[in-house]
N, C-alpha and C positions, 0 to 999 in steps of 0.2 A: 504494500500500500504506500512506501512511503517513496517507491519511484516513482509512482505516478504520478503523488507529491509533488515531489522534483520537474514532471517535466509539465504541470501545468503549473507552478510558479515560473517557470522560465518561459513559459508563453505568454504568463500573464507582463515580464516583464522587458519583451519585446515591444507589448503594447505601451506599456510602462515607459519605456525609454521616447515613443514617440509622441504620449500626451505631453510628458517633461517638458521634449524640444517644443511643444508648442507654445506651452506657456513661456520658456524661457524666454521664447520671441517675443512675447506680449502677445501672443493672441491664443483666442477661444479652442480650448481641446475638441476635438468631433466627438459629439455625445454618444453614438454607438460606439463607439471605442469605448469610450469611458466605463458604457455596460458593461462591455466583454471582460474589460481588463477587470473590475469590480465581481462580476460571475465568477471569473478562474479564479481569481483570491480567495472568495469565500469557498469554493470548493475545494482548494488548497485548503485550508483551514477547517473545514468542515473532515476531510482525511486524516491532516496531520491530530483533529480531538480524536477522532476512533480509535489513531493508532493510540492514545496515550491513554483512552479509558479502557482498550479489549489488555495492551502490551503491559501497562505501567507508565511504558514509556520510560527510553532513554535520557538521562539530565538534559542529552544535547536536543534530545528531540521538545525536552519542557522548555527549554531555553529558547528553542527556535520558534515553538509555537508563541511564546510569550513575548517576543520580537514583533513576530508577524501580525499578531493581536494588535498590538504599538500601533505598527503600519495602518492595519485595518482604520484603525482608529481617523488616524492621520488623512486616512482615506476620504472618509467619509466626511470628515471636515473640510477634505478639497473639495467634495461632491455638491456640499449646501454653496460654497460660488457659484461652480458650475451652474448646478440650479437657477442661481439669481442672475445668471449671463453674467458674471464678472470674472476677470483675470484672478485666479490663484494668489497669495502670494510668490513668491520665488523661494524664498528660504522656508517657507513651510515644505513646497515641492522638493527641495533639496533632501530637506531633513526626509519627510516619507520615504524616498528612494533608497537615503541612505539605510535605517532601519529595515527595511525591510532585502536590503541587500546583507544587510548582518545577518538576518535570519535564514534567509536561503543559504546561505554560506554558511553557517549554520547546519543548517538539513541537510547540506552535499555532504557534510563533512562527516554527517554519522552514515550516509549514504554508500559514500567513498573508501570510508576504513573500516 
């Protein structure tokens, strides 16, 4: 379960990397994107809870979930702009990306070893 994890956080943060550059620009993210990229997360996250209520779960996998949650968060506070057709901040987008690039890095990493 927890590669599948792995490869829809990484698709979600394909999309991820191209709402970013939108804002970075100053301008409005494409809203179906913003869904998709928002859908794969929470089903990242909705994986990454089963494995840690069926397994225990690994510290790295509590830790990455607990990251990713952050992100979520983060998320969802870009979403209410969106909503109101405003630009993001920039350093809010920073910070989400970053966190949540911890966390995936994170999840590779009990993945990987």
């Amino acid at each position: 379960m927890l590669q599948y994890a792995v490869l829809i956080f990484a698709i979600a943060a394909v999309g991820g990397l191209v709402l970013a550059a939108s804002v970075l620009r100053g301008k409005l993210a494409p809203w179906a994107l913003s869904i998709v990229h928002a859908l794969l997360g929470a089903t990242g996250l909705v994986l990454l809870l089963l494995t840690v209520l069926q397994d225990g779960g690994a510290a790295r996998v509590s830790a990455a979930l607990g990251l990713l949650v952050v992100a979520a968060l983060g998320g969802f506070y870009l979403a209410s702009f969106h909503a109101r057709k405003k630009i993001a901040p920039k350093l809010v987008v920073v910070i989400h990306a970053g966190v949540a690039v911890a966390g995936f890095l994170t999840l590779l990493s009990v993945v990987l070893l």
